[in-house]
PASEBA-1860 file (N, C-alpha, C; in nm, 3 decimals):
! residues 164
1> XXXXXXXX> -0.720/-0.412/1.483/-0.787/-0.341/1.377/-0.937/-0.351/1.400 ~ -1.019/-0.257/1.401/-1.181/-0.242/1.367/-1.204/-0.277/1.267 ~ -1.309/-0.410/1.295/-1.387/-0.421/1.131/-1.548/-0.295/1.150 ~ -1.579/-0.297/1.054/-1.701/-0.228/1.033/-1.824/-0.332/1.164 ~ -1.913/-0.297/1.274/-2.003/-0.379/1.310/-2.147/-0.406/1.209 ~ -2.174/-0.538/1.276/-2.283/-0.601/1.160/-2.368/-0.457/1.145 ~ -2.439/-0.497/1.061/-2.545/-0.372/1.053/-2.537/-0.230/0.983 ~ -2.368/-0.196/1.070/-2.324/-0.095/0.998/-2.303/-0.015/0.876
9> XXXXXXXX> -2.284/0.079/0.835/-2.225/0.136/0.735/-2.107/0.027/0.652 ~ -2.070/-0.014/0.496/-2.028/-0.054/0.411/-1.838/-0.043/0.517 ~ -1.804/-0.153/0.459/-1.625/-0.136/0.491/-1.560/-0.061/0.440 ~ -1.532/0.018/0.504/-1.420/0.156/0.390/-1.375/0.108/0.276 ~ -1.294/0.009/0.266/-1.207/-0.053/0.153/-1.306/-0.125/0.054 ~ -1.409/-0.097/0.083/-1.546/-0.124/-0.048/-1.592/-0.009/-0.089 ~ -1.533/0.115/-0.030/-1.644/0.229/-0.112/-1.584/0.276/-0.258 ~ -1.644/0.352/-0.302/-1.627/0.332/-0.405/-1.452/0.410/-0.506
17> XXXXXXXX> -1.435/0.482/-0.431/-1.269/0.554/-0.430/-1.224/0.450/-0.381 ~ -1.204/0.376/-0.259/-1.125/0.232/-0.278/-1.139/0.120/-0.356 ~ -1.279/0.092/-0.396/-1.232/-0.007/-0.525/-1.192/0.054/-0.623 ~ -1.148/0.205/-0.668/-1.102/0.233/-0.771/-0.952/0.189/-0.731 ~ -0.898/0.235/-0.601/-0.772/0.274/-0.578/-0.703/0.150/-0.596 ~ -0.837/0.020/-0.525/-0.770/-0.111/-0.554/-0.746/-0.161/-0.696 ~ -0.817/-0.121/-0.768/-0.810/-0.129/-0.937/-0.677/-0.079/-0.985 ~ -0.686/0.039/-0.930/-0.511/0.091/-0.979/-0.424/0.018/-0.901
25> XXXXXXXX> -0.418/-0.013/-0.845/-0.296/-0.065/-0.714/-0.303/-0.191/-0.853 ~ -0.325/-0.275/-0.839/-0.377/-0.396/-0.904/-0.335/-0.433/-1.043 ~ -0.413/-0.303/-1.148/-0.344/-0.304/-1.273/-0.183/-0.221/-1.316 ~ -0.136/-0.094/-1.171/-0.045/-0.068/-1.168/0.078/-0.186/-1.193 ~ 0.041/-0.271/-1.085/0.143/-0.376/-1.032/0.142/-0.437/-1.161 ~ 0.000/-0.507/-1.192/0.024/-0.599/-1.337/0.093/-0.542/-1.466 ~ 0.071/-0.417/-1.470/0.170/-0.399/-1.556/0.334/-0.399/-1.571 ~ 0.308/-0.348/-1.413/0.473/-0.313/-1.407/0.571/-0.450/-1.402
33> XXXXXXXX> 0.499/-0.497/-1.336/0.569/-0.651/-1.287/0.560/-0.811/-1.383 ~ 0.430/-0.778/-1.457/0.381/-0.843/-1.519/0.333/-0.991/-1.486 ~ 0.247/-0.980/-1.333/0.219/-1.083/-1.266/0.082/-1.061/-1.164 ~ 0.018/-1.109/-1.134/-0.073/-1.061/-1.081/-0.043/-1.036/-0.920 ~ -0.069/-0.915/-0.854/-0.050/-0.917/-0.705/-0.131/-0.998/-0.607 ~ -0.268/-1.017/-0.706/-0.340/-1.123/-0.572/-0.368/-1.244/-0.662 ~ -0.368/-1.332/-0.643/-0.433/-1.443/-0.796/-0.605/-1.428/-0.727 ~ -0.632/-1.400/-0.911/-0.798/-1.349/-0.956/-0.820/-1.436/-1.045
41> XXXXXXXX> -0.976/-1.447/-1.079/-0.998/-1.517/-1.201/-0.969/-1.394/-1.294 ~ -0.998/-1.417/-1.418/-1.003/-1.281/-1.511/-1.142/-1.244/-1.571 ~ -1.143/-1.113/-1.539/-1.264/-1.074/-1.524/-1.343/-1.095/-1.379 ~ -1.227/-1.073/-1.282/-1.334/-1.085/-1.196/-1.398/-0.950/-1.128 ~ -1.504/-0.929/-1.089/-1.572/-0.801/-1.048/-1.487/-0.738/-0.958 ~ -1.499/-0.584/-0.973/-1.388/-0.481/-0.908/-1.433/-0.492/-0.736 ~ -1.563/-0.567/-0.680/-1.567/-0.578/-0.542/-1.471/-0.698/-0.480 ~ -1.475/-0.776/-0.576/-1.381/-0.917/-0.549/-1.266/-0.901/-0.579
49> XXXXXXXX> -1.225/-0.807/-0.649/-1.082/-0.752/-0.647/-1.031/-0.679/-0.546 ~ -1.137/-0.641/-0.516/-1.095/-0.561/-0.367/-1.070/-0.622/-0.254 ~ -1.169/-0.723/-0.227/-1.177/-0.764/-0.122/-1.031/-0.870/-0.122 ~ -1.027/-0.927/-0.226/-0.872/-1.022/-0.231/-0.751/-0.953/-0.199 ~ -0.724/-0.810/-0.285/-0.639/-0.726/-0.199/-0.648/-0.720/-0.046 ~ -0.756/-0.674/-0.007/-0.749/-0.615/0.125/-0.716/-0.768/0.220 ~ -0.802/-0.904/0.196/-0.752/-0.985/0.234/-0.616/-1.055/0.270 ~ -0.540/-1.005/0.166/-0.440/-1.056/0.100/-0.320/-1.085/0.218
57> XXXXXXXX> -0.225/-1.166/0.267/-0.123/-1.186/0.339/0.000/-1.098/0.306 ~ 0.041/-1.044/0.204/0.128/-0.932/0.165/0.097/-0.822/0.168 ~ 0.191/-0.751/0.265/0.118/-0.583/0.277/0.164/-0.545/0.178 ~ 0.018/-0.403/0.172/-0.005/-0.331/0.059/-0.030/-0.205/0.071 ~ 0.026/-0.105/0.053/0.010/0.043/0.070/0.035/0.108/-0.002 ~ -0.016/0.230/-0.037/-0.029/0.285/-0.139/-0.048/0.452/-0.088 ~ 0.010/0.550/-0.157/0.018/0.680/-0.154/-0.011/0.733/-0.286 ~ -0.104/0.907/-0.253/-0.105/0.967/-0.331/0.024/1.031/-0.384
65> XXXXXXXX> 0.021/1.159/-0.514/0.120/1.166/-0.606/0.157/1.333/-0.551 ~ 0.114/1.383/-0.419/0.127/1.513/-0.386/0.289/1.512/-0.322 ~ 0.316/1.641/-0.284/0.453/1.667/-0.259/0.484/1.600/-0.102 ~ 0.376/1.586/-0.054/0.380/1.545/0.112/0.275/1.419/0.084 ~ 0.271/1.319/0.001/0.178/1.201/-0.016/0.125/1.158/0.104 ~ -0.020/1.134/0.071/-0.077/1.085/0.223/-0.088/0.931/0.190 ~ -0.135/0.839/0.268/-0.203/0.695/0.218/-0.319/0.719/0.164 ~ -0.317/0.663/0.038/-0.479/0.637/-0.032/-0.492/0.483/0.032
73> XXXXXXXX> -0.432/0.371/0.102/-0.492/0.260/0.082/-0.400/0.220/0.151 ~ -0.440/0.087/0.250/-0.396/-0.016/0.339/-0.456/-0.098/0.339 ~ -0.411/-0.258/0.294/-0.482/-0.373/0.361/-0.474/-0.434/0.461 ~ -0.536/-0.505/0.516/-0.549/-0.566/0.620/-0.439/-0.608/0.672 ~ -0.359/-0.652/0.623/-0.201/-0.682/0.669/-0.123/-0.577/0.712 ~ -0.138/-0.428/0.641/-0.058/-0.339/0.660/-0.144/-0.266/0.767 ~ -0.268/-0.278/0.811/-0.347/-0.223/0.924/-0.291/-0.252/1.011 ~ -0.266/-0.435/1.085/-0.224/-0.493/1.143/-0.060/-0.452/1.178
81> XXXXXXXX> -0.001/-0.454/1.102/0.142/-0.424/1.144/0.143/-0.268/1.191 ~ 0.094/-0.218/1.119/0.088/-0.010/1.204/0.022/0.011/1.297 ~ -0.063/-0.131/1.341/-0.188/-0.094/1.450/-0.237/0.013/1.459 ~ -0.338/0.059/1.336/-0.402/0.135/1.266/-0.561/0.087/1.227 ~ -0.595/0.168/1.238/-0.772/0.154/1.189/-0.761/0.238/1.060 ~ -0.891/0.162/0.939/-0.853/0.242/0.839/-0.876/0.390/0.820 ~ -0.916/0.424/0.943/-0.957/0.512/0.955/-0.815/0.610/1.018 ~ -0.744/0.541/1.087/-0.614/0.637/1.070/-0.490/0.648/1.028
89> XXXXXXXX> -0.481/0.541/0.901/-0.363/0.490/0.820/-0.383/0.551/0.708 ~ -0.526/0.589/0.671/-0.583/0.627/0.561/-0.599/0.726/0.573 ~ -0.516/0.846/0.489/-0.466/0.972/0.519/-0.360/1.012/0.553 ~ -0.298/0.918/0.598/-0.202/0.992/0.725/-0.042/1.032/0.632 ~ 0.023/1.114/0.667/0.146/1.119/0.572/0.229/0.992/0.565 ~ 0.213/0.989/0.447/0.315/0.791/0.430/0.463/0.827/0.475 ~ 0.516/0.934/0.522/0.631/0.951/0.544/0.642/0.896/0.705 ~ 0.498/0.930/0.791/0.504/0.911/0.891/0.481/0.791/0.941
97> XXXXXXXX> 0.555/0.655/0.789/0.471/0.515/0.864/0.645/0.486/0.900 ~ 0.756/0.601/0.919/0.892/0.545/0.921/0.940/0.641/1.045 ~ 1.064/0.572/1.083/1.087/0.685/1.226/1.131/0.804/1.109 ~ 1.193/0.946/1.239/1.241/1.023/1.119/1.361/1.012/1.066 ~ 1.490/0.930/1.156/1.597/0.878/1.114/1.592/0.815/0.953 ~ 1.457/0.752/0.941/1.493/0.669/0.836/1.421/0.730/0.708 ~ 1.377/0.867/0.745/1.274/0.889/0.632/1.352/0.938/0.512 ~ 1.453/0.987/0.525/1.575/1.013/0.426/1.617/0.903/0.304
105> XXXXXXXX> 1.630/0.758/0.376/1.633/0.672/0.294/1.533/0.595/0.243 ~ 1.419/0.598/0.301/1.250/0.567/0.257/1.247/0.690/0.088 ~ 1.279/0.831/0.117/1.220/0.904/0.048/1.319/0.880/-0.058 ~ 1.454/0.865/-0.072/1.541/0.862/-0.177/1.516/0.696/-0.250 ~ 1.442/0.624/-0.166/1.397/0.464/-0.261/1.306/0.506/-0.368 ~ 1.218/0.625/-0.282/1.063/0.654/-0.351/1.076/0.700/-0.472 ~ 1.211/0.826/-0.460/1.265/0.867/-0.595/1.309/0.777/-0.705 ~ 1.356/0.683/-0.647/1.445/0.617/-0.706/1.342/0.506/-0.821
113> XXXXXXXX> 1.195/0.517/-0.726/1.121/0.379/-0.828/1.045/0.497/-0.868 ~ 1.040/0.644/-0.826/1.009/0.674/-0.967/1.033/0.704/-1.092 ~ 1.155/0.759/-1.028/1.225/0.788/-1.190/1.234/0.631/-1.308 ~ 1.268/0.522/-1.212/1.220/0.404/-1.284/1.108/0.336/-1.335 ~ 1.056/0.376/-1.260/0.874/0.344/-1.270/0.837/0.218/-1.164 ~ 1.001/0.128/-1.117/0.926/0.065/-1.028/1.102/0.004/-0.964 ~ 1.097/-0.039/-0.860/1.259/-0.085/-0.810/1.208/-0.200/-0.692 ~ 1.317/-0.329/-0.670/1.240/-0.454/-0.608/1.388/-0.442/-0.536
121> XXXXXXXX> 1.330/-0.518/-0.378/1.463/-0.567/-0.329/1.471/-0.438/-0.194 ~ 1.403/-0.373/-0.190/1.415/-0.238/-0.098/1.389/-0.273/0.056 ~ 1.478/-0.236/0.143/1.499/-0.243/0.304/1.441/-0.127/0.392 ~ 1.398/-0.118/0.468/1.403/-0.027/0.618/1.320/-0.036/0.683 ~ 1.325/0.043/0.761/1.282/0.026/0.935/1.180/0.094/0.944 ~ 1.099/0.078/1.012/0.924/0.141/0.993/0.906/0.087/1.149 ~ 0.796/0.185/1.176/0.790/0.223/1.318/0.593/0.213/1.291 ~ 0.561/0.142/1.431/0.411/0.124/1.412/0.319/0.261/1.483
129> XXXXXXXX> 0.224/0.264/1.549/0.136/0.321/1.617/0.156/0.410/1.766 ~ 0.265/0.280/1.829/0.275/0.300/1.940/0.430/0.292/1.975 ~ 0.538/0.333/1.861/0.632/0.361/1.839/0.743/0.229/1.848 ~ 0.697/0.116/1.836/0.798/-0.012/1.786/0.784/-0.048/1.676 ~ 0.939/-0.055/1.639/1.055/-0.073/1.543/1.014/-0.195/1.452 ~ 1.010/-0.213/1.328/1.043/-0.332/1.246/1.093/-0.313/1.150 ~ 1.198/-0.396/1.070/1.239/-0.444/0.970/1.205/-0.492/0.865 ~ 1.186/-0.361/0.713/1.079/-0.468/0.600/1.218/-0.507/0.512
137> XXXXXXXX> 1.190/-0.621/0.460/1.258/-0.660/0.370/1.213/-0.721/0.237 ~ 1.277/-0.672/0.079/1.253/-0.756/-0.014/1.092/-0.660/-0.053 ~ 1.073/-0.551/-0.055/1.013/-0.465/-0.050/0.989/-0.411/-0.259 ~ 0.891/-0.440/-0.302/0.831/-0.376/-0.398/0.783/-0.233/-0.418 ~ 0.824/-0.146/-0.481/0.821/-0.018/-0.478/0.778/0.014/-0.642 ~ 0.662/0.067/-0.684/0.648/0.089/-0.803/0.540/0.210/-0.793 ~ 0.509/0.245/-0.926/0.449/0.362/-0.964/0.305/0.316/-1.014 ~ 0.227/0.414/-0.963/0.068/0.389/-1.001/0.014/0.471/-1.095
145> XXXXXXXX> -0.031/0.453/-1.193/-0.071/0.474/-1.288/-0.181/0.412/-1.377 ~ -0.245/0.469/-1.460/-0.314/0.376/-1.567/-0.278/0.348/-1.694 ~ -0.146/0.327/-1.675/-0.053/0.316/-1.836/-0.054/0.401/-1.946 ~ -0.114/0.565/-1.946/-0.114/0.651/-2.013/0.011/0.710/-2.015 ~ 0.137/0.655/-1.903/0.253/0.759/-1.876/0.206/0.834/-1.722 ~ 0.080/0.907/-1.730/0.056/0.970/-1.616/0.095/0.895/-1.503 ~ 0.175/0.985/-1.388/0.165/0.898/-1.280/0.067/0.953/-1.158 ~ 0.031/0.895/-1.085/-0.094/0.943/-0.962/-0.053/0.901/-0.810
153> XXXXXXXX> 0.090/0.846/-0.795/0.117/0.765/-0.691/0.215/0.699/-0.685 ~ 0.254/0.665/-0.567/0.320/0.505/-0.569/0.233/0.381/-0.463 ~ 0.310/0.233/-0.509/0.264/0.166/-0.392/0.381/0.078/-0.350 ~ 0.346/-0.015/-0.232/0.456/-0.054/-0.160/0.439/-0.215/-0.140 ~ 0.466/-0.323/-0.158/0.450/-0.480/-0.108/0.538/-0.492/-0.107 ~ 0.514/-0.612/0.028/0.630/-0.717/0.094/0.564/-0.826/0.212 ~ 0.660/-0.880/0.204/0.643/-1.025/0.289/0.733/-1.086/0.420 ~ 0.803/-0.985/0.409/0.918/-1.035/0.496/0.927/-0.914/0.547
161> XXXX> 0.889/-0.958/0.713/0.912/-0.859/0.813/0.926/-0.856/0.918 ~ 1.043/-0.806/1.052/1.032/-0.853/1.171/1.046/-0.778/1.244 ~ 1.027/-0.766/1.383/1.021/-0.666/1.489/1.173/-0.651/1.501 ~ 1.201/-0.512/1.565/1.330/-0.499/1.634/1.318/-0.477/1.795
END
């Protein structure tokens, strides 16, 4: 993964559409789950919320709410496993982070936590950059929102994952 070089231009995942996105990712989860996804103080500033996400050891991904959803958001963990820069995870069709064998059952989970608003325990096979295979397991699947009902998305965490 590319970090930003010294000097440079701000880290993507600090501008200012990603600390929103991390805000939603964040209070999505806390609501739905009713636990915090990264441990924060309370009240802590939306840059330090960010940066704990993106830090964070549990991947985290997140898609917009369009008919072909792209990624609004990857952390550092989920960069690493797609061997992706955020610069090309970010955007890209979230359908295309799975082979196409498996996108059938990726897309019928997606349905499935939305019509619920959120579904835990979810399996499959996801394919990186350079076309090898892994296994997610125990997979969080919920709906992003700002608790108005509206939805704007989904997002995705997990911890358990291995090559095939």
């Amino acid at each position: 993964m590319k970090l930003p070089e010294r000097g440079a231009s701000e880290a993507p995942w600090l501008s200012a559409a990603s600390l929103a996105n991390a805000e939603l990712i964040l209070g999505s989860y806390q609501r739905t789950w009713g636990t915090p996804l990264v441990p924060l103080r309370p009240a802590s500033p939306a840059r330090l919320q960010a940066q704990e996400l993106f830090a964070s050891a549990t991947v985290v991904l997140a898609h917009d709410g369009a008919e072909d959803p792209r990624l609004i958001y990857a952390n550092r963990a989920a960069l690493a496993l797609w061997r992706r820069d955020w610069s090309a995870m970010v955007g890209l069709p979230s359908r295309l982070t799975a082979e196409p064998a498996e996108r059938r059952g990726r897309a019928g989970a997606l349905a499935e936590a939305l019509r619920r608003g959120a579904i835990a325990g979810y399996g499959g096979v996801r394919v990186d950059s350079g076309g090898r295979r892994f296994r997610i397991e125990n997979t969080r699947l919920w709906t992003l929102g700002y608790g108005t009902g509206q939805t704007c998305g989904q997002a995705a965490c997990f911890e358990s994952w291995w090559w095939l």
